[in-house]
N, C-alpha and C positions, 0 to 999 in steps of 0.2 A: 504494500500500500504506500502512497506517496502523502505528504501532507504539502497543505497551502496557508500563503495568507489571502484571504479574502477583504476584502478592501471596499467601501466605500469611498466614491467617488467626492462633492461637492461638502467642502469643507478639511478632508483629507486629503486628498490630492491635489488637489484646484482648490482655489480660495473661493469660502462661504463667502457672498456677496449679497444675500439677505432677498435675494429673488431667484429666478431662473436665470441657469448659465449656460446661452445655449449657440452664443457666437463666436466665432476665433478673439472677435477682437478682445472678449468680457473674461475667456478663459486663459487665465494667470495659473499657472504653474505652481504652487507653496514651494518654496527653497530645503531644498534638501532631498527631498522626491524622487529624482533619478538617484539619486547616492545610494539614498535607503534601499530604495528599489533593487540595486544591483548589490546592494550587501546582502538581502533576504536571500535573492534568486544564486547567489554564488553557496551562501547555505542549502541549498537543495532546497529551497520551498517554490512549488507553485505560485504563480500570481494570478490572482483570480479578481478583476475588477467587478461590482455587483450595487447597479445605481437604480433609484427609483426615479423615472425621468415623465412624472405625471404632465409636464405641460405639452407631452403628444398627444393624449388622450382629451386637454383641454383646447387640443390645436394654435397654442403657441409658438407650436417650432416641428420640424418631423424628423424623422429617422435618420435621415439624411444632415440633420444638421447636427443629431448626436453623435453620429459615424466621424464626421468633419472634427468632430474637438477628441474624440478619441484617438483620431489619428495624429492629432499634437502630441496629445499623453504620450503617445508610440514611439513618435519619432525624439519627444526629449529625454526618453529613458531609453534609446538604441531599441525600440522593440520586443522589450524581454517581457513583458507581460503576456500571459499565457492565454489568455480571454478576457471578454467585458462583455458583460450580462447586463440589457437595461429591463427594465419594467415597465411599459409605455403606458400602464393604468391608470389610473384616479377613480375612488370610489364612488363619484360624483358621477362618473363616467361609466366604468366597468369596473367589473372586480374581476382578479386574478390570483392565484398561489404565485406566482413570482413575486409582484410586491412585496417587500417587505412592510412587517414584521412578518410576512411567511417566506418560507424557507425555498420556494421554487427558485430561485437564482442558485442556491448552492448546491441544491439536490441533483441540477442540472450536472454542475461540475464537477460534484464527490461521484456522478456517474462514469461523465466523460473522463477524469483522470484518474481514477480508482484513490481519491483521496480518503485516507483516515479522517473522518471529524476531529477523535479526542489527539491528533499529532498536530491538529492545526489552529488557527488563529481569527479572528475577526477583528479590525480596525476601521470604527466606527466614531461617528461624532453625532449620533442618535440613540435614542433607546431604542428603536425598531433595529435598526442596525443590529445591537449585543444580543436582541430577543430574537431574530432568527438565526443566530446563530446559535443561541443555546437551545432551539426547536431539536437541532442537530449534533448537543455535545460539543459544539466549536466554541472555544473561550476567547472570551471577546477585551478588545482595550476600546478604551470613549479615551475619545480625542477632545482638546480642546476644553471649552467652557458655554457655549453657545447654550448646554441641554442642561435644566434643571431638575439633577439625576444623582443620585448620593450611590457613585460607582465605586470599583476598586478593580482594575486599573484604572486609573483617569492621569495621562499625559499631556504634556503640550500639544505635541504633534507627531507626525509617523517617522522620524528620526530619535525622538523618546520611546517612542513605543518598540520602534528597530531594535533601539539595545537593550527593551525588557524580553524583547522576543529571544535574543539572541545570548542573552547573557544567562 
């Protein structure tokens, strides 16, 4: 079995900007990102990105414009992420098991890459985020301070979390 870290997108990776982030111009990179990113994946962990991208569903933005910032992410970490799972729902809109707080984005990928749950991680800056992952055994870190959530791990950012992972 292989383990991952599974990763929340907007607030982790990219900077929270307090709306939707769905243009090249608005997605900003957080500082450290590709670094951490190539320290996990040199550790033998999966990268598994897994976003809830509801402003499809509200017809803010489509598919095509989440693929376009994905492919930033791509190209400022050399490509080494292994997948990006979004969830185009809103439950205003549709409901689906992908969205988080359920667990279809991981399930997806503890299929595709025969990952162990309890070898792997979730780094999240939500309480949906840590609660699908513990649907599934995967122990989670909260990023940041945006969520008022009395966690443990709670980090600054995915270069804290890197060296709780790894340490």
């Amino acid at each position: 079995m292989n383990r991952a870290i599974f990763l929340d997108r907007d607030g982790v990776l990219n900077e929270e900007l307090g709306d939707y982030v769905w243009t090249p111009e608005r997605f900003r990179i957080v500082p450290g990102v590709p670094q951490s990113l190539r320290r996990l994946k040199a550790a033998g962990y999966h990268l598994i990105v897994v976003t809830n991208q509801a402003g499809i569903a509200k017809g803010l933005y489509t598919r095509a414009d989440v693929q376009e910032c994905h492919s930033i992410l791509q190209q400022s970490c050399g490509h080494i992420i292994d997948a990006l799972y979004f969830a185009e729902n809103h439950p205003s809109v549709s409901e689906s098991i992908l969205r988080k707080p359920d667990s279809g984005m991981l399930e997806k990928a503890i299929a595709r890459f025969a990952i162990d749950p309890a070898a792997s991680w979730i780094v999240g800056d939500r309480a949906r985020d840590l609660e699908a992952g513990a649907r599934l055994g995967v122990r989670g870190i909260l990023v940041g301070h945006s969520e008022v959530l009395a966690y443990s791990p709670r980090v600054a950012d995915l270069a804290a979390a890197t060296e709780l992972i790894l340490s």
